[in-house]
C-alpha positions as CSV (number, residue, x, y, z in Angstrom):
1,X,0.0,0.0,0.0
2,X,2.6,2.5,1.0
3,X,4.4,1.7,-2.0
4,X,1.5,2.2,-4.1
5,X,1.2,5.7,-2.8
6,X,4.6,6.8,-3.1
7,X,4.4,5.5,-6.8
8,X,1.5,7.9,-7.7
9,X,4.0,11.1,-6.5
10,X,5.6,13.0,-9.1
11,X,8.0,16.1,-9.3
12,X,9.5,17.5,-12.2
13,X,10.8,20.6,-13.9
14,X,9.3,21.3,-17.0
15,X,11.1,24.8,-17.8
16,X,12.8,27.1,-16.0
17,X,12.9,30.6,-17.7
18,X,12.9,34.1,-17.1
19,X,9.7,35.9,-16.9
20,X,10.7,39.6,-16.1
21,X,13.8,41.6,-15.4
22,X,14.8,45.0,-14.8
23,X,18.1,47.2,-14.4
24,X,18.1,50.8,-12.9
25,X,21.2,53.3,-12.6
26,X,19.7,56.4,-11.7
27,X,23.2,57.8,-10.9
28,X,24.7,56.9,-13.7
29,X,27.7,57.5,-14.8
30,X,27.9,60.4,-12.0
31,X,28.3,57.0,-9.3
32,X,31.5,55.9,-11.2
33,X,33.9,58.4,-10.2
34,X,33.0,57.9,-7.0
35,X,36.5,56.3,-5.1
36,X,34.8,54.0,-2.2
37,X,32.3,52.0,-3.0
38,X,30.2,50.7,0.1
39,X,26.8,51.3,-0.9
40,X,23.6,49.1,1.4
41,X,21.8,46.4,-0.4
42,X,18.3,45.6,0.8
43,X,17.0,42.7,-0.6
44,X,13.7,41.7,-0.9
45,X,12.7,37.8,-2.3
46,X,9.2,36.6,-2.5
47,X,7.6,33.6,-4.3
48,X,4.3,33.5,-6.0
49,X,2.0,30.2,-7.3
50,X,0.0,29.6,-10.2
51,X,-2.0,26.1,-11.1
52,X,-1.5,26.3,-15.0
53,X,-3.7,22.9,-14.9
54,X,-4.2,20.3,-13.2
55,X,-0.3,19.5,-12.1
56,X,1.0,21.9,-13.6
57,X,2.4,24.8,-11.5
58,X,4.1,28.0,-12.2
59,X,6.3,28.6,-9.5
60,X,8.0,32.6,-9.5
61,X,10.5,33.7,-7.3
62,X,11.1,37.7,-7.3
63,X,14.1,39.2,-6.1
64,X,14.7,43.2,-5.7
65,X,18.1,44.4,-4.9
66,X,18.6,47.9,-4.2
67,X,21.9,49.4,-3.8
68,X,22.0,53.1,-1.8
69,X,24.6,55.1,-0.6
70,X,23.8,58.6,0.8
71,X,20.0,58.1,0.3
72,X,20.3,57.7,-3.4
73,X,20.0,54.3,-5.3
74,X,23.0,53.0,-7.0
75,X,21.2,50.3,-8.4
76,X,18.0,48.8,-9.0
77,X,17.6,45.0,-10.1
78,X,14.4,43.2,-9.8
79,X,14.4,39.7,-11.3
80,X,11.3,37.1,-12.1
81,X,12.8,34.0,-12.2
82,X,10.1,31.3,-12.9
83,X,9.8,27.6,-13.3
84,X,6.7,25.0,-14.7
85,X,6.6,22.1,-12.3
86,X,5.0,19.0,-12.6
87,X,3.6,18.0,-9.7
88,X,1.0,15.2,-8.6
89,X,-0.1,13.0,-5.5
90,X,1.2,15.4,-2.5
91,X,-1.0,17.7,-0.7
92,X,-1.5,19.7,2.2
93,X,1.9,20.5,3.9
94,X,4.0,18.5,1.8
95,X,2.5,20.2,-1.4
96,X,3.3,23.7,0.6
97,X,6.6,23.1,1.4
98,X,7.3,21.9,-2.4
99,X,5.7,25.1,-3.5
100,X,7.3,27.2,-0.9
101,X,10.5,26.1,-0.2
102,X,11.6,23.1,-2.8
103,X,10.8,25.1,-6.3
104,X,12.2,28.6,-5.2
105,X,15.4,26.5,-3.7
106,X,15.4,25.0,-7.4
107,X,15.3,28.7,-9.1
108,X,17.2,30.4,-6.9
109,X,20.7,29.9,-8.7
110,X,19.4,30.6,-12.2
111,X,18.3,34.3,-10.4
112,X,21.7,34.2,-8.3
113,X,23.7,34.2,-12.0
114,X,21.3,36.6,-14.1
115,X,21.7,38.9,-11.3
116,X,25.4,39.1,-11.1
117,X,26.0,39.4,-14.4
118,X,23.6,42.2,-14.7
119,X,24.8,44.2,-12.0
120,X,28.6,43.3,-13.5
121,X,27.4,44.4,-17.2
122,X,26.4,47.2,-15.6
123,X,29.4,48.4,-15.1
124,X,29.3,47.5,-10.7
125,X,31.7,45.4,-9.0
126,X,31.0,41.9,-8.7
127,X,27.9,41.6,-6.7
128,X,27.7,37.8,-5.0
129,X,24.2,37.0,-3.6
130,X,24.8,34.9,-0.8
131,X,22.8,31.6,-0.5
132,X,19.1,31.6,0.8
133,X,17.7,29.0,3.1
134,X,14.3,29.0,1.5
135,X,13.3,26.1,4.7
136,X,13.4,28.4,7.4
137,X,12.1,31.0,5.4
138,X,9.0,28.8,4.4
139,X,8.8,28.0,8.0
140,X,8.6,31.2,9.2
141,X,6.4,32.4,6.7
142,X,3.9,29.2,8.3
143,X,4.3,30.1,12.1
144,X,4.0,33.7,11.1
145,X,0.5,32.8,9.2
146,X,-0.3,30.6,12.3
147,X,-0.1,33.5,14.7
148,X,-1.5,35.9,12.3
149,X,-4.2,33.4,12.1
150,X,-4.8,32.7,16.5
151,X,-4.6,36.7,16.8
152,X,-7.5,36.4,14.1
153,X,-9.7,33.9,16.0
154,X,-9.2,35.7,19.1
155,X,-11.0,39.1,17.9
156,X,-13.8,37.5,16.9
């Protein structure tokens, strides 16, 4: 029986491709001639979901960088790096934590490498975007809900 069930699940990447991308300079080429470069990054990553059809799921991760110095933005990147899944026979949690942590973990170095080579192209020293733990960030994202969701229950 239990082999039966773990015969009918099924994960696979159908495409992984770019859905949008942007590049900003606003200071440009004014930020060149500047000597030190230690700008602040903010970085900002969220993952959206779409059923396509019936296992089909479009999975996008977004990530913004913004580089400042001085109040004013260096740079601008923000990336829609997307993937079609195939997936069939999970659900509930294990279906959430395929969506929200095991498809962005999949994209994440296709954005990682677009992103670099942007920001390089134009014309900023090499920018390394340090590795993501999309786990904890899915399970934060649930025990944040679950709160959200108790404070909810408790007003009404």
């Amino acid at each position: 029986m239990a082999e039966e069930q773990a015969a009918e699940k099924h994960l696979s990447i159908g495409k992984i491709y770019l859905k949008d991308f942007s590049f900003e300079s606003p200071q440009a080429p004014r930020v060149f001639r500047q000597n030190d470069w230690k700008p602040q990054t903010d970085l900002n990553l969220r993952s959206s979901h779409t059923v396509v059809e019936d296992d089909h799921h479009e999975i996008v991760l977004t990530v913004t960088i913004e580089a400042k110095a001085e109040d004013r933005t260096l740079f601008l990147v923000e990336l829609q790096q997307a993937g079609l899944f195939q997936i069939s026979g999970y659900e509930g949690d294990e279906l959430g934590a395929i969506i929200g942590s095991f498809c962005p973990n999949i994209l994440f170095p296709y954005a990682r490498e677009s992103i670099a080579s942007l920001i390089q192209k134009g014309g900023f020293p090499e920018f390394v975007l340090q590795p993501i733990n999309f786990d904890a960030l899915y399970l934060q994202s649930q025990q944040q809900r679950a709160t959200e969701q108790v404070a909810d229950a408790e007003k009404h």
